[in-house]
N, C-alpha and C positions, 0 to 999 in steps of 0.2 A: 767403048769399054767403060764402064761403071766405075768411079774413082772408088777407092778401098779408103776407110776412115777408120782409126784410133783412138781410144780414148786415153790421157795421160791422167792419173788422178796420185796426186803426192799427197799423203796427208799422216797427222799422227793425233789422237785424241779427237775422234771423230765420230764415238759411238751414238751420238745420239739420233743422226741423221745419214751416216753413210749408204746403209741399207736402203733407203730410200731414193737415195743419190743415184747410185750404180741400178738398182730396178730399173727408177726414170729411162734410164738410155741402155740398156745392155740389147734390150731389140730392135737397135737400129743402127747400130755399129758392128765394125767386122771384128773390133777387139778391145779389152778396155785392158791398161795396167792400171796397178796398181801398185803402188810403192809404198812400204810403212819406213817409218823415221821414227822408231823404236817407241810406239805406242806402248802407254803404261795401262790401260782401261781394256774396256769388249771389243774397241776397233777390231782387232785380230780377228776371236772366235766369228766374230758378224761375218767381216768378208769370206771367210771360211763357208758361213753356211750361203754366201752366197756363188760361191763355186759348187758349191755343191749342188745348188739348183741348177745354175747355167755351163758348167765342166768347164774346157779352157777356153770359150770364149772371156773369160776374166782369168789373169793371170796374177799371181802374188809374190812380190819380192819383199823381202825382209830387209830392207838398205839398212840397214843402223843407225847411229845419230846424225842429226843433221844440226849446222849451226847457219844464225841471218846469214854468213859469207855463203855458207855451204849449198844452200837451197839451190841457188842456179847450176849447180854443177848437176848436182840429183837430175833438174830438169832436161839440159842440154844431154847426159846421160840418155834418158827418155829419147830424145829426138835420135841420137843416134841410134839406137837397135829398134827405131822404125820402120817397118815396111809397108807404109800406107801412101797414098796422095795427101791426105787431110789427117788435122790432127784436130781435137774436141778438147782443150781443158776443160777438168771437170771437180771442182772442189769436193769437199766430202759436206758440206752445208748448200749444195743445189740441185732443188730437184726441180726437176721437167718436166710440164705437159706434153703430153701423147703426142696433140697435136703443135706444138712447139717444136719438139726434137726431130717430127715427122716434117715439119716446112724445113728445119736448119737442114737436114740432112736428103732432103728433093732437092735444096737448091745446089748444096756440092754436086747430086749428082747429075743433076739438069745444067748446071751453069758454071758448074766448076773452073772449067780450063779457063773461064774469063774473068776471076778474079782470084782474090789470093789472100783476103781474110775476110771477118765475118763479125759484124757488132749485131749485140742483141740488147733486149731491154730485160732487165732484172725488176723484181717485187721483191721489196727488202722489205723483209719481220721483223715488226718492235713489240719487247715484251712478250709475246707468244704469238703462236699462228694466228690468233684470231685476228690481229691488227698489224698494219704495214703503217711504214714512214711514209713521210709527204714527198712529193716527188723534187721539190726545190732543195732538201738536205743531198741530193744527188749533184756528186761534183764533179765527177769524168766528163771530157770533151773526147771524144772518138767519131770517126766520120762524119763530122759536122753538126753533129747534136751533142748534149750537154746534160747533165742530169743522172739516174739507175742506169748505166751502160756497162757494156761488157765485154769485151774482145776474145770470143770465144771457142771460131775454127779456123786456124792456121793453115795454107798449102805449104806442104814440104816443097815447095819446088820453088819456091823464095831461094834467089841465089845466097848459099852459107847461112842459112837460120841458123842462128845460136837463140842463147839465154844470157844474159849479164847484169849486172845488179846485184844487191843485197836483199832478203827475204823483206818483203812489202813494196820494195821498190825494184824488184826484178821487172824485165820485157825482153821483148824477144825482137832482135834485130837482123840483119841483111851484114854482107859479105862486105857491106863499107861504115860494122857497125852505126847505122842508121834504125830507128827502131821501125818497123813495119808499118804502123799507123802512119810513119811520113811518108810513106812511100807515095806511088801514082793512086790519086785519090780517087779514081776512077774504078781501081782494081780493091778498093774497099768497099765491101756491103754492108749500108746498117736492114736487119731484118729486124720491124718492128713486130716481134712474137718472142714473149718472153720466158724467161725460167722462174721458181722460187727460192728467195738468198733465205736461208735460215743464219748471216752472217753476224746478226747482232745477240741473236740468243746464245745461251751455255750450249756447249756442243759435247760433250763433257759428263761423266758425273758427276763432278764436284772441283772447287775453284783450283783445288793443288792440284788436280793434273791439265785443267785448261792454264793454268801458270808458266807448266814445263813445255807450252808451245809461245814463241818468239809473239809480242805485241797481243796476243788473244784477247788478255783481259780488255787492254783497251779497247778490242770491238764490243765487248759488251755493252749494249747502253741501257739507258734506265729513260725511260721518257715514254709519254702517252701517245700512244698511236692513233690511226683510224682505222674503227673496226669498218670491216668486209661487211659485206650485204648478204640478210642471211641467204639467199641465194647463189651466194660466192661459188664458182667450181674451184676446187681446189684438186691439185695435180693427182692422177690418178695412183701412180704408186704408193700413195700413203694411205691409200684404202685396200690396201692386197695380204693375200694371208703374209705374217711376217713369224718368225722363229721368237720364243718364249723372251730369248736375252734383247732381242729389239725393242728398246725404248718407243712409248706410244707418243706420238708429235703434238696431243690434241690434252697438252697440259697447260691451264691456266696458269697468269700471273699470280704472284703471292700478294697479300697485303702489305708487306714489307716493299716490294717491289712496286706498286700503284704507289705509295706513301711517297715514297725518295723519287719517283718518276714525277708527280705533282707538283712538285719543289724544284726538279729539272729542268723538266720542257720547256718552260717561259724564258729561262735561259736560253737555252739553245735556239730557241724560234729567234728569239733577238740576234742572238750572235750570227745566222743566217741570213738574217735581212741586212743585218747592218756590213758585216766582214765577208760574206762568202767571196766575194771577189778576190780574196787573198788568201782563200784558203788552201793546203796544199792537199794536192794528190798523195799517198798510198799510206801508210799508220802513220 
């Protein structure tokens, strides 16, 4: 029998890229939620018109506010009024190759019952799409690599999966509060095929409402990337017809922005080589 797969997606202040997000994967899951935590911006109307394309294979909850404590509550919420084998977090800043989402989700269904979560590799965007970070400012250790990683499908058959944590520093644990990645390391898969994090860019119209989500601003960075080859493929849903109010992804840096990113980088490259071994996990 064919494991049934979910997508969990919490987000609030996420217009610029959600649309993109949820296209990424809506054809290849059996259901997506999604839950707003009382967006002030076009998140709403967006996912709106994207029910509208896809009917209730996307589902929309209006949760209301959410606070750092709060987050994991919303999430464990989520796990409860699931009825899949697998579950997909899915931010509102990641979008998916075709053929990415198409390997993550052959291997639940090929190999599922023999493990029990799922690391993938992330392309994280500096400054705008056209440039990604270097792979060494990657500092998660998951399944025995290190670096752009991501823990990104969960089996609900984890005995007592919860959520616990504060927002940045939320994970999801087992029935002896133990978090999953400790679990039998054998029943962790890293698939190296990855997503795109649009996690450093404004996600946002504008700073006051990326403000009113916990740590945001501090993901924004300012630092010179490496530009793509112009042969880069870049993921296919951000080439598909999109509704008027969808922001276009294919927005250049400012002047203002190369300026203070200039004066940045050298910083941060240093601080990498020198400290990263102390650096910590989540904002």
């Amino acid at each position: 029998m064919t494991p049934s797969i979910w997508v969990h997606c919490l987000l609030k202040n996420e217009e610029n890229y959600i649309w993109y997000a949820l296209n990424s994967v809506v054809g290849w899951v059996d259901k997506i939620l999604v839950w707003d935590a009382e967006s002030t911006d076009r998140t709403l109307p967006i996912v709106k018109e994207a029910i509208k394309r896809y009917g209730d294979k996307i589902t929309l909850r209006e949760y209301g506010p959410l606070s750092p404590k709060t987050y994991s509550l919303a999430r464990q919420e989520m796990i409860n009024q699931t009825k899949a084998d697998w579950i997909i977090i899915l931010d509102g800043d990641e979008v998916w190759w075709e053929d990415s989402i198409k390997k993550l989700c052959g291997l639940i269904n090929e190999k599922g019952e023999y493990y029990e979560s799922i690391v993938v590799r992330t392309i994280n965007l500096i400054g705008d799409v056209y440039h990604y970070q270097e792979e060494k400012a990657g500092k998660y250790e998951l399944a025995g690599r290190k670096g752009h990683i991501a823990l990104r499908a969960i089996s609900t058959k984890i005995p007592g999966l919860k959520v616990l944590g504060d927002y940045g520093h939320e994970g999801y644990y087992d029935n002896q509060d133990r978090p999953i990645q400790e679990r039998d390391r054998k029943k962790i898969f890293f698939l190296d095929t990855p997503y795109l994090h649009f996690t450093h860019l404004p996600r946002s119209s504008d700073l006051a409402k990326e403000s009113q989500v916990p740590y945001r601003l501090k993901k924004i960075k300012h630092e010179i990337g490496i530009c793509f080859p112009p042969d880069f493929y870049y993921p296919e849903a951000l080439f598909r017809p999109r509704p008027k109010a969808v922001p276009s992804p294919w927005r250049p840096t400012s002047f203002k922005y190369n300026f203070r990113a200039f004066f940045e980088t050298p910083l941060k490259r240093l601080r990498r080589k020198s400290f990263l071994k102390y650096a910590k996990h989540g904002y």
